[in-house]
C-alpha positions in Angstrom: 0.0 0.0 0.0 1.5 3.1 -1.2 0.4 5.0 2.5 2.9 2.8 4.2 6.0 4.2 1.6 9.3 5.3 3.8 11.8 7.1 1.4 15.0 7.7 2.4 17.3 10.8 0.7 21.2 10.2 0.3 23.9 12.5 -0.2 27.6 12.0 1.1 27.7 13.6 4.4 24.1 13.9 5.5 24.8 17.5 6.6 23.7 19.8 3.8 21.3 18.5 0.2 19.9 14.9 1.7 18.5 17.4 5.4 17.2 19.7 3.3 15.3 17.4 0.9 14.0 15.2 3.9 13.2 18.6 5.8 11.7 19.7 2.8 9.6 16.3 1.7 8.7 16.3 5.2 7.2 19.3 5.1 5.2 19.1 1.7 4.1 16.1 2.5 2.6 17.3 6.3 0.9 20.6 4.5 -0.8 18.0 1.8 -4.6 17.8 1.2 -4.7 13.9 0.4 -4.7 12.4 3.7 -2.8 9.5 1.9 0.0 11.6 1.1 0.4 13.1 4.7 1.3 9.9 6.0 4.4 9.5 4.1 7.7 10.3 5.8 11.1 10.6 4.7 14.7 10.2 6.6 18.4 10.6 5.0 21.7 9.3 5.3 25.3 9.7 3.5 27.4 7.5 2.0 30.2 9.0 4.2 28.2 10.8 7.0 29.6 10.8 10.0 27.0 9.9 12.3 26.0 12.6 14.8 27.8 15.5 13.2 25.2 18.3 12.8 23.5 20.1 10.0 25.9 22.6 7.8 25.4 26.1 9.3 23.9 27.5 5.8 21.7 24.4 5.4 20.3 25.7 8.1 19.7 28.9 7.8 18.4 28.4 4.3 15.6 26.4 5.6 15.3 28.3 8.5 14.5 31.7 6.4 11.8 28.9 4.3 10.6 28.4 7.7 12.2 24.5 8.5 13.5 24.3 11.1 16.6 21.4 10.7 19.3 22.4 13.4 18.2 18.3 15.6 19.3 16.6 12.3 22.1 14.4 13.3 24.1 12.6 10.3 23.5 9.1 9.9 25.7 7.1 7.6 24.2 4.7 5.3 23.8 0.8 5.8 23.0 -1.8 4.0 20.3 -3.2 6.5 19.4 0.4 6.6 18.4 0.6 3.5 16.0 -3.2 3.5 13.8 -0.4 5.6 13.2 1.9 3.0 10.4 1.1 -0.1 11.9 4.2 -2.1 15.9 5.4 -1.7 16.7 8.9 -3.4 19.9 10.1 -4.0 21.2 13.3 -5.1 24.4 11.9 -7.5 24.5 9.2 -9.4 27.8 8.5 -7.9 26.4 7.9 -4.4 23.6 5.6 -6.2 26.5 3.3 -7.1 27.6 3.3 -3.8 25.2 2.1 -2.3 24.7 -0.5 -4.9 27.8 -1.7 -4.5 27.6 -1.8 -0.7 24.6 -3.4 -0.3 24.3 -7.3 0.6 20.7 -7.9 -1.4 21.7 -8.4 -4.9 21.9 -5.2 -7.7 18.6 -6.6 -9.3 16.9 -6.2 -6.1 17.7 -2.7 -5.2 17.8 -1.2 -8.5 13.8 -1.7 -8.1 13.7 1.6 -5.2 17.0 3.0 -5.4 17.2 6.1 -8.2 18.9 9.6 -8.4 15.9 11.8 -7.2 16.7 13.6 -10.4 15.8 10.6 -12.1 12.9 9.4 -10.4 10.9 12.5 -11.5 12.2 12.3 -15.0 14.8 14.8 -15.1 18.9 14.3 -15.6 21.9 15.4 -13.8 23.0 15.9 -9.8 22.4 17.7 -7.7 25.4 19.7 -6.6 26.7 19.5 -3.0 26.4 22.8 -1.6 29.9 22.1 0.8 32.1 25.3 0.4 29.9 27.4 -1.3 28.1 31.0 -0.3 24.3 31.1 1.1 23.3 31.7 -2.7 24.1 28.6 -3.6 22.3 26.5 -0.7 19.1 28.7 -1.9 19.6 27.7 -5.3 19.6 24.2 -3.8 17.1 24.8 -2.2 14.9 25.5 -4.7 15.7 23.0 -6.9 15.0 20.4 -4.4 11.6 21.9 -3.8 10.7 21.7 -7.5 11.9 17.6 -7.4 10.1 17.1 -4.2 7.2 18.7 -6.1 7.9 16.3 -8.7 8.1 13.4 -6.7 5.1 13.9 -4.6 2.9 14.8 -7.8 4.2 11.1 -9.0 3.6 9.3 -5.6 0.2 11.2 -6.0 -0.4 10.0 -9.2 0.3 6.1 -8.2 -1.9 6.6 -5.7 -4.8 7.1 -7.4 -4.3 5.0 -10.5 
């Protein structure tokens, strides 16, 4: 049943793009009409989080200023019993899709059936750039972009729903 979906958003650390599309998805998903579509959570990890380390300071204030608040997020790195929780794994570079692939015990048959590039998943190419380094600009732009995915994505998981 498409209610009881858990996603899961992976970046590298779990400190900046995977918090703020989890925060984001989160969000959407709380403010939704469809009382089907409220239900659905997400969580994120990294492919080299360090677990417990906080939330990047701009990360923060970005969705702070969208009115998110994200500064509890502690990282979690990615496992692969982890992931056999998860119906739907999205990840913001193809690179860190292939890590997980290759770390993961169930075979590559199995999890290419819910693992994807969230770029990917809603139709659309390319990464999504790690914000790491960069000016508050750049997390907006982020930002944004991950809100029109999310949109994306929830329009599709809408969609499924009701076919």
């Amino acid at each position: 049943m498409i209610a009881e979906m858990k996603l899961m958003f992976v970046c590298y650390g779990n400190t900046g793009r995977s918090v703020m599309a989890q925060a984001i998805f989160n969000s959407m998903v709380t403010n939704h009409p469809d009382p089907r579509i409220k239900v659905l959570r997400a969580d994120s990890a990294g492919v080299s989080a360090n677990s417990g380390e906080g939330p990047e300071e701009l990360a923060e204030v970005v969705m702070r200023n969208r009115g998110i608040v994200i500064s509890g997020h502690q990282a979690e790195h990615v496992t692969p019993e982890m992931l056999e929780e998860f119906d739907l794994v999205l990840t913001m570079e193809e690179t860190h899709k292939m890590r997980i692939l290759e770390m993961n015990e169930l075979t590559k048959t199995e999890l290419t059936k819910h693992v994807f590039t969230l770029t990917g998943y809603v139709g659309e190419s390319g990464n999504i750039e790690d914000c790491a380094g960069h000016e508050q600009g750049f997390y907006e732009v982020c930002a944004d972009r991950l809100t029109a995915l999310i949109e994306g994505l929830i329009r599709k998981i809408d969609t499924e729903i009701h076919e």
